[in-house]
C-alpha positions as CSV (number, residue, x, y, z in Angstrom):
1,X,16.9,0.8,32.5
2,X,16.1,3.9,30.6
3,X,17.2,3.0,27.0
4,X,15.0,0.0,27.5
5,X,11.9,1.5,28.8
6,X,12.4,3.9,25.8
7,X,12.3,0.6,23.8
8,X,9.8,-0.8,25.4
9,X,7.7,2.5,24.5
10,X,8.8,2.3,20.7
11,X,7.6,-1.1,20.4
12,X,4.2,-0.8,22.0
13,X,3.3,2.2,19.9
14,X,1.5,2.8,17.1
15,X,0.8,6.0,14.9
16,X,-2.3,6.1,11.7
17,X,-1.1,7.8,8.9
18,X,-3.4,9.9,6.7
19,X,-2.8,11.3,3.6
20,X,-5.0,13.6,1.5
21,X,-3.1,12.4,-1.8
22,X,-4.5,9.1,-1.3
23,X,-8.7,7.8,-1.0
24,X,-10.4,8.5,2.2
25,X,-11.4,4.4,3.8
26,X,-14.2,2.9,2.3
27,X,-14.9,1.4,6.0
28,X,-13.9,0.9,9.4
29,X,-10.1,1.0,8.6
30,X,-6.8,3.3,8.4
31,X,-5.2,4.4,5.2
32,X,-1.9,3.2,7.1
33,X,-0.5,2.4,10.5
34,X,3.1,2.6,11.5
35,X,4.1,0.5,14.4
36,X,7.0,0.0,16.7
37,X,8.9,2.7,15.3
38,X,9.9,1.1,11.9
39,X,7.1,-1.0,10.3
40,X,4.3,0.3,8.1
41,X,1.4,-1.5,7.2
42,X,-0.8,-0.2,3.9
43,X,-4.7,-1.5,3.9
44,X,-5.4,-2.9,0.6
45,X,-5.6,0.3,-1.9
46,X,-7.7,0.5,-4.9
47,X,-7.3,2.6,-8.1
48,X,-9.5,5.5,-6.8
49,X,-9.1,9.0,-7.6
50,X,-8.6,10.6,-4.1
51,X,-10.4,13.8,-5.0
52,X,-14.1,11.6,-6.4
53,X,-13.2,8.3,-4.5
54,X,-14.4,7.0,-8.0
55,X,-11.9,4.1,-10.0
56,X,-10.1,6.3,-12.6
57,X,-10.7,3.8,-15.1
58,X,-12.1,0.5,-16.4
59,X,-9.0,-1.2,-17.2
60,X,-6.8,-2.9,-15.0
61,X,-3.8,-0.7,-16.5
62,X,-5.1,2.8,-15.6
63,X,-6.3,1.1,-12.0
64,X,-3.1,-0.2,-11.3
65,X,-1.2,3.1,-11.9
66,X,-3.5,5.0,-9.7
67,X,-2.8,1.9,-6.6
68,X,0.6,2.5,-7.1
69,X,0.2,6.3,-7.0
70,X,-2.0,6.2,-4.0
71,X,1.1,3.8,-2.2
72,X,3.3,6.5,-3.0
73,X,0.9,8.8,-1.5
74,X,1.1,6.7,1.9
75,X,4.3,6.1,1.8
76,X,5.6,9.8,1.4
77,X,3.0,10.6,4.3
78,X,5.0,8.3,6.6
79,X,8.6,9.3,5.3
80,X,9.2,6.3,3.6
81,X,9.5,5.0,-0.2
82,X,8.8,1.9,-2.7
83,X,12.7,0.6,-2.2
84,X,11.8,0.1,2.2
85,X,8.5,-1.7,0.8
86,X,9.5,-5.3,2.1
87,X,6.0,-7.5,0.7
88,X,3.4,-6.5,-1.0
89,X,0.0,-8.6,-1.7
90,X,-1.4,-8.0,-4.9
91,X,-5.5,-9.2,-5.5
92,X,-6.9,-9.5,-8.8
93,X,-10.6,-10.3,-10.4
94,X,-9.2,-11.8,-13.1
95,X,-5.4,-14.1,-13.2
96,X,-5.4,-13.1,-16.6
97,X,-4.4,-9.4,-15.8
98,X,-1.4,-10.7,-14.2
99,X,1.1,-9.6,-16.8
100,X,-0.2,-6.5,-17.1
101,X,-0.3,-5.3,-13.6
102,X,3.3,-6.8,-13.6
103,X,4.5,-4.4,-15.9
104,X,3.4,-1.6,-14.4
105,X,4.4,-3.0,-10.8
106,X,7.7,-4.0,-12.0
107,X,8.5,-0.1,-12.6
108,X,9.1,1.0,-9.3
109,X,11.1,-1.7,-8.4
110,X,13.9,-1.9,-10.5
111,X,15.9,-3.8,-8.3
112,X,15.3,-5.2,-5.2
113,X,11.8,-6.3,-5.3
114,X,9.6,-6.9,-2.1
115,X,8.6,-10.3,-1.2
116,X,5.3,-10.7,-3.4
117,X,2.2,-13.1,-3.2
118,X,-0.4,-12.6,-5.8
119,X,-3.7,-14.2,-5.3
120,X,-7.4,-14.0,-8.1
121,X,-10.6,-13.4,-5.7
122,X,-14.1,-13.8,-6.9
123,X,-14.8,-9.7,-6.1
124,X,-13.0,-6.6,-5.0
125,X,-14.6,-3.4,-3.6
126,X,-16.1,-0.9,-5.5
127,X,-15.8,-3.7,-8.7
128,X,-12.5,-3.0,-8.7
129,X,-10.1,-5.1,-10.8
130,X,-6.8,-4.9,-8.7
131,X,-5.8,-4.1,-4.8
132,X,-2.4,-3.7,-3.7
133,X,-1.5,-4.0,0.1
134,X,1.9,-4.2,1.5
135,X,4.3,-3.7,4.7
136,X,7.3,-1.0,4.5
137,X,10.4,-0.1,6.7
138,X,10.3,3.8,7.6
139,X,14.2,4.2,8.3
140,X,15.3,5.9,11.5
141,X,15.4,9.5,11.0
């Protein structure tokens, strides 16, 4: 009865996770959100500095380093790391970036990659030209 209630517990909760080494929200939303004591869901992240909340850049390149640097950020704050990431969803303004912003993806997963669905939109916020979004294992400590 009591290792289930504990599970019970463990699946009905649910933690936000902040981190200072990534951009405050732009809105209504959590950087991150762990849930039932081993999944961790990342909001969309854009390539903003976290100290302006300004895009580093103009190019999808320098924008796409700072996403995945801000990811790191999250996942560090929730004791995880890019190999637990299990899909990620990448958005672009323009297809035509793709193999660029797969480069720079493609180096921190070496092996293993996430499940991956890539998808153009007509806008981002802030004019941004890429967003990253994706869900993580945090192992059992």
């Amino acid at each position: 009865w009591y290792q289930r209630r504990v599970r019970e517990k463990k699946m009905s909760s649910k933690r936000i996770i902040h981190s200072a080494n990534a951009p405050a929200p732009i809105g209504p939303y959590s950087q991150a959100v762990a849930a039932c004591g081993e999944l961790l869901f990342l909001s969309g992240s854009l390539g903003l500095d976290p100290q302006t909340g300004n895009l580093v850049g103009e190019d999808v390149e320098s924008q796409t380093e700072q996403v995945m640097k801000n990811i790191h950020a999250l996942l560090d704050a929730a004791s995880t790391n890019f190999a637990n990431i299990v899909k990620t969803t990448i958005f672009l303004k323009d297809i035509s970036d793709f193999p660029k912003v797969n480069a720079i993806y493609g180096r921190y997963f070496p092996s293993e990659a996430p499940a991956r669905s890539t998808f153009a939109v007509a806008a981002l916020p802030k004019n941004a030209l890429v967003e990253i979004e994706c869900i993580a294992l945090i192992p059992r400590q």
